[in-house]
C-alpha positions in Angstrom: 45.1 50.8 49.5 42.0 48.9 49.5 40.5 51.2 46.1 43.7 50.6 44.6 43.6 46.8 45.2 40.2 46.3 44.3 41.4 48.9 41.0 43.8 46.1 40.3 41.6 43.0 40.4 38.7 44.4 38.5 41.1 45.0 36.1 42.5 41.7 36.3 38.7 40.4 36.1 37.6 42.0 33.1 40.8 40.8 31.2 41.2 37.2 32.9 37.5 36.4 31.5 37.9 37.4 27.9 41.1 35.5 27.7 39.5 32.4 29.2 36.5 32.1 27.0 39.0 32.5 24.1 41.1 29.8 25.4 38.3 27.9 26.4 36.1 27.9 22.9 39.4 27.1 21.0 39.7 23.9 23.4 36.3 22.9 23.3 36.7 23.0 19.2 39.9 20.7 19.5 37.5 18.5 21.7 34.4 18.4 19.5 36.6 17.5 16.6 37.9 14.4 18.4 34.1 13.5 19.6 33.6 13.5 16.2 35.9 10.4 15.3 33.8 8.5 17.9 30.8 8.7 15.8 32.3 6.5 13.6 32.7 3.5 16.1 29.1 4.2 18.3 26.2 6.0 18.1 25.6 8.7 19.6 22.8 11.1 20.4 22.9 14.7 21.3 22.4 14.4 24.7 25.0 11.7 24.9 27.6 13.6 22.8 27.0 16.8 25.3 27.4 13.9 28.2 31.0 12.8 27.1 31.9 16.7 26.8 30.7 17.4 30.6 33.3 14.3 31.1 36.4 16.4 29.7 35.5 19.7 31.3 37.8 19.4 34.4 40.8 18.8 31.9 39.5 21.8 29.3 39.7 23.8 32.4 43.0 23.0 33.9 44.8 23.2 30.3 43.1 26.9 30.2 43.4 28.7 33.3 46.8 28.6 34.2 47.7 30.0 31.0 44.8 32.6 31.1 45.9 33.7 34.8 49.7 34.5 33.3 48.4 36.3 30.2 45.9 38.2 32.0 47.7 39.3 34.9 50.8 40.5 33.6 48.6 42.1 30.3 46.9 44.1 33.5 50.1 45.2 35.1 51.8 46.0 31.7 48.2 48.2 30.9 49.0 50.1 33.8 52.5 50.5 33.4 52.1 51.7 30.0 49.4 54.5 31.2 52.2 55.3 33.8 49.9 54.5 36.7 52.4 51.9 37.6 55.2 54.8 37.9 53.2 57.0 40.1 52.7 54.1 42.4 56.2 54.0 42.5 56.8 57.6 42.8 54.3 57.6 46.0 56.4 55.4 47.6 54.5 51.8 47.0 57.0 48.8 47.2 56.4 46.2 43.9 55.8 43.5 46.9 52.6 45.6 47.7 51.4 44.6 43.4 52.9 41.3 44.7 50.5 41.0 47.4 47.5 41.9 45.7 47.9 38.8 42.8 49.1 36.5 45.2 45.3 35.7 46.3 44.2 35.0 43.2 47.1 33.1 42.4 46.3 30.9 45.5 43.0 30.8 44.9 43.4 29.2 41.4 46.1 27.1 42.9 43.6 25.3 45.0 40.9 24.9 42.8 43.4 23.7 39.9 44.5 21.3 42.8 40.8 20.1 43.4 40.3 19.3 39.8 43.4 17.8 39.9 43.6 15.5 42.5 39.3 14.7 43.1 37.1 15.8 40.0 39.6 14.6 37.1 39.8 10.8 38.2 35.8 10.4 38.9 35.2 12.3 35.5 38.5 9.8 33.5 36.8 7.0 34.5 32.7 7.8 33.9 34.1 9.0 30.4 35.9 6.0 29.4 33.5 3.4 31.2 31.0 5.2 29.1 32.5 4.8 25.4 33.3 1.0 26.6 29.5 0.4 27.6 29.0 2.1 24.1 31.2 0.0 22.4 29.4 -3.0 23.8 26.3 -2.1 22.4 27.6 -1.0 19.2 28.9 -5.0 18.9 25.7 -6.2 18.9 24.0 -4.3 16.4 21.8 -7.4 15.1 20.1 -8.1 12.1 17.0 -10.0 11.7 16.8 -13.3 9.0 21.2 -13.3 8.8 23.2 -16.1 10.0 26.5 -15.2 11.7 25.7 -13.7 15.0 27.8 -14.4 17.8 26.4 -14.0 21.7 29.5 -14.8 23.7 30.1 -18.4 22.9 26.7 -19.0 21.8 26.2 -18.8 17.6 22.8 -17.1 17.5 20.2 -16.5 14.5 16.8 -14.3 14.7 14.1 -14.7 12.6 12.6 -11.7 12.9 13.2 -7.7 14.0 9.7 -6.3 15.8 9.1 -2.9 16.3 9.5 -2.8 19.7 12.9 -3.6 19.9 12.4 -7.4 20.3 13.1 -10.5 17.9 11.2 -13.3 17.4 11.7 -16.4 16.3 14.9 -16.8 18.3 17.5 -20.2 17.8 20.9 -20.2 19.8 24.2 -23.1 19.4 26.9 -23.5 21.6 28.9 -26.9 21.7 31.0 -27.7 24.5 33.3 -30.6 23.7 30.6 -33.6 22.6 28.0 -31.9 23.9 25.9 -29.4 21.7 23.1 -27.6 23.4 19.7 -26.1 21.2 17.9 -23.4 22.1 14.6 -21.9 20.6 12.4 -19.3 22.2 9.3 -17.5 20.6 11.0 -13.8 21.9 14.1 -12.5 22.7 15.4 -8.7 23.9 18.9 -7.1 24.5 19.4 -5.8 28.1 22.3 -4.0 28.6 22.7 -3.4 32.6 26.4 -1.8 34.0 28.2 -3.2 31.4 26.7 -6.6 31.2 24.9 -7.8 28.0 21.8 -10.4 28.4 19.6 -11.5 26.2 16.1 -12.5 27.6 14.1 -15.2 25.8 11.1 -15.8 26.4 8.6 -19.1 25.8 11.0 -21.8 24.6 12.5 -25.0 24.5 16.0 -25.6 25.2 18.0 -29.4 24.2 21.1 -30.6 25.4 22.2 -34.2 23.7 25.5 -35.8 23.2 26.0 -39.9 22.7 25.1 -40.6 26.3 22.2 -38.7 27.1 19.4 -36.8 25.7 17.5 -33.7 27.8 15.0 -31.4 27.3 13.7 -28.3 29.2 10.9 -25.6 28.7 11.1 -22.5 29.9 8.6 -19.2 30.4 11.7 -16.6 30.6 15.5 -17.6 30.3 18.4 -14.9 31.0 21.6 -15.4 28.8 24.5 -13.4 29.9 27.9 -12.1 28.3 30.2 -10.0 29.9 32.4 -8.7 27.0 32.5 -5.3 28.7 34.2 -6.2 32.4 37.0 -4.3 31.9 35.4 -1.3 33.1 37.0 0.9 35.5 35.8 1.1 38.9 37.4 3.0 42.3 36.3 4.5 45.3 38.3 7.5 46.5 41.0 9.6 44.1 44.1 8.0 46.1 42.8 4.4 44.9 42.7 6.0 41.4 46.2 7.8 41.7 47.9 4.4 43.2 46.3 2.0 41.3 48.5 0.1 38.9 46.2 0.2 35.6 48.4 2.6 33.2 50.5 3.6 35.5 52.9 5.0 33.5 50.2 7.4 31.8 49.1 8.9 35.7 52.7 9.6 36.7 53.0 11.4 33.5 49.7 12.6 34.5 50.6 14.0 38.2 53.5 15.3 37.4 52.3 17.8 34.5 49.5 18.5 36.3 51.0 19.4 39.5 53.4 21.7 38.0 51.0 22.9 36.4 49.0 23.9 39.6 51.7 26.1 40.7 52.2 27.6 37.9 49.9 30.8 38.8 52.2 31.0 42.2 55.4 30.3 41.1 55.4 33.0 37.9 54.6 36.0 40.4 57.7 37.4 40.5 58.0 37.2 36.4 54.6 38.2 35.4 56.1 41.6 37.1 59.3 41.8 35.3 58.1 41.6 32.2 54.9 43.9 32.5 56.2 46.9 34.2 57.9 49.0 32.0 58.5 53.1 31.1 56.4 53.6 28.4 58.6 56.5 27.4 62.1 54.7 27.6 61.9 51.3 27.2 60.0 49.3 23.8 57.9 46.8 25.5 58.0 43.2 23.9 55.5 41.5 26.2 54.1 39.0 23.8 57.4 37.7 23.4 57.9 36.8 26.7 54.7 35.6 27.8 55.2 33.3 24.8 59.1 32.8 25.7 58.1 32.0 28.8 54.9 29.4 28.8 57.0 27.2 25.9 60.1 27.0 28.3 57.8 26.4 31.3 55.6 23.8 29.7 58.9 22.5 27.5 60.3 21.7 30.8 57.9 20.2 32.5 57.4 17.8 29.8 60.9 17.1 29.2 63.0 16.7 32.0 60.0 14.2 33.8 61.6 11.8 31.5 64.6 12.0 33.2 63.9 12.8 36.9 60.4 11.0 37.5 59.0 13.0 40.5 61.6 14.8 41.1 60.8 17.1 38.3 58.2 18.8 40.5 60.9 19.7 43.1 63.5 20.7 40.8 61.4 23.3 38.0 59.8 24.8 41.2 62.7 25.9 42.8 65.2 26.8 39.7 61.8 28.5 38.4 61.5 30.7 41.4 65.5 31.2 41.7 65.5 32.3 38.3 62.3 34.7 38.2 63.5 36.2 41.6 67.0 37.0 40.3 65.1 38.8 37.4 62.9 40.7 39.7 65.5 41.8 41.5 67.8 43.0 39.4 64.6 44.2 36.6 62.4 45.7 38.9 63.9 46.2 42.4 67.1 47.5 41.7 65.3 50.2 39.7 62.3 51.5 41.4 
């Protein structure tokens, strides 16, 4: 029993992996195509491009290997059936439960580690990605131009004299009126420091003026910090369950959860038809497995996108258990009743 189980999951090995790099590479094109769209709102370099790709791994991966588990596993079985291995089986008196058996660890297996993508590595992955194009999109707002009037620094009009080399400006003048009174600033240098999120803009050696009709001040200064926090709408949590209860597009998570849960289960729950639909006689009956693995993955995923519209959470509860009545009722009658 233990050559013919470890017969069975080489098999199952050698197949599973060729499916999943297929999958995978055709998902990883859909991805790079919409990286590509970002390029024309920020910059980005290679490494940063390869950064915001490691970001949609866990959801590459989660889209893939359910799928690849069904395909692969009952493409295994049907390759034995269809070499009549599967009938001799049968013939020496093996039970279909033992076949049962042998991909339900797997199945599990994959279970728990789609469950750990889930549920732990999806939410801290979401939210470095998208607090990542947001503190891109920051900088990208503040692509300045030396010698141009225009700028805006928060609620500071700003002008620079000139662009150095090194990053810097020179020659630096900033506005900002608050009801009557208006306040001047000039420094010698100026850089852009973007730290977490937060823009500033350091000057350095200047004068700064504050007059209205009452008064009249003046200050000097060796280094002056100027800050603007257009980008404080990042995202931050500290476990998964603050991310999964959290109210900030809610409607988008449950959504979310639910797919992704069923989902999960999918490997475990599709047992009993990835055997009715692989094990055939070769000599009596025409096989039309690529129909129903297809059949089968559009109803599963057609229902798990449709009827959450209707029943919320219950959806989970109620495809699980009239997707395992139904696939049992099948097996019995397809495979059970027969051999």
């Amino acid at each position: 029993m233990d050559r013919l189980q470890k017969y069975i999951i080489n098999n199952l090995s050698m197949l599973f992996l060729s499916i999943f790099l297929a999958l995978y590479t055709i998902a990883s094109v859909i991805f790079l195509i919409k990286l590509a769209t970002y390029t024309a709102i920020i910059q980005l370099t290679v490494w940063e491009m390869a950064k915001l790709y490691i970001f949609v791994v866990p959801e590459l991966l989660f889209f893939t290997l359910p799928i690849t588990f069904f395909v692969s596993a009952a493409l295994t079985i049907f390759r034995l059936s269809n070499d009549n291995e599967i009938v001799v089986l049968f013939a020496l008196g093996i039970h279909p439960k033992f076949i049962l058996k042998i991909l339900l660890k797997p199945a599990l297996l994959l279970s728990a580690l789609l469950f750990l993508n889930f549920f732990i590595i999806f939410p801290h992955a979401k939210v470095l990605s998208k607090n990542f194009i947001s503190y891109k999109k920051s900088e990208a707002k503040f692509n300045l131009a030396a010698s141009e009037f225009g700028h805006k620094f928060g609620d500071w009009l700003l002008y620079l004299g000139k662009k150095n080399d090194d990053r810097t400006y020179s020659d630096v003048f900033l506005f900002n009126k608050k009801g009557e009174e208006e306040i001047l600033i000039g420094a010698k240098k100026a850089s852009m420091i973007n730290e977490g999120g937060i823009l500033k803009l350091k000057l350095n050696d200047g004068e700064g003026y504050s007059y209205s009709k009452e008064k009249f001040s003046q200050i000097d200064f060796e280094t002056m910090y100027i800050n603007d926090t257009l980008t404080s709408d990042l995202t931050t949590y500290r476990t998964p369950i603050e991310y999964w209860l959290s109210k900030d597009r809610r409607d988008k998570k449950i959504t979310k959860f639910i797919t992704n849960t069923l989902l999960s289960v999918f490997p475990i729950i599709s047992l009993f038809l990835i055997l009715s639909i692989s094990i055939v006689h070769a000599r009596h009956q025409q096989s039309k497995i690529y129909l129903y693995l297809l059949l089968s993955i559009l109803i599963y995923y057609g229902m798990t996108l449709g009827l959450q519209k209707v029943f919320v959470f219950y959806t989970i509860p109620i495809i699980i258990v009239s997707w395992l009545a139904v696939t049992y009722t099948i097996y019995r009658k397809a495979i059970v009743e027969r051999f």
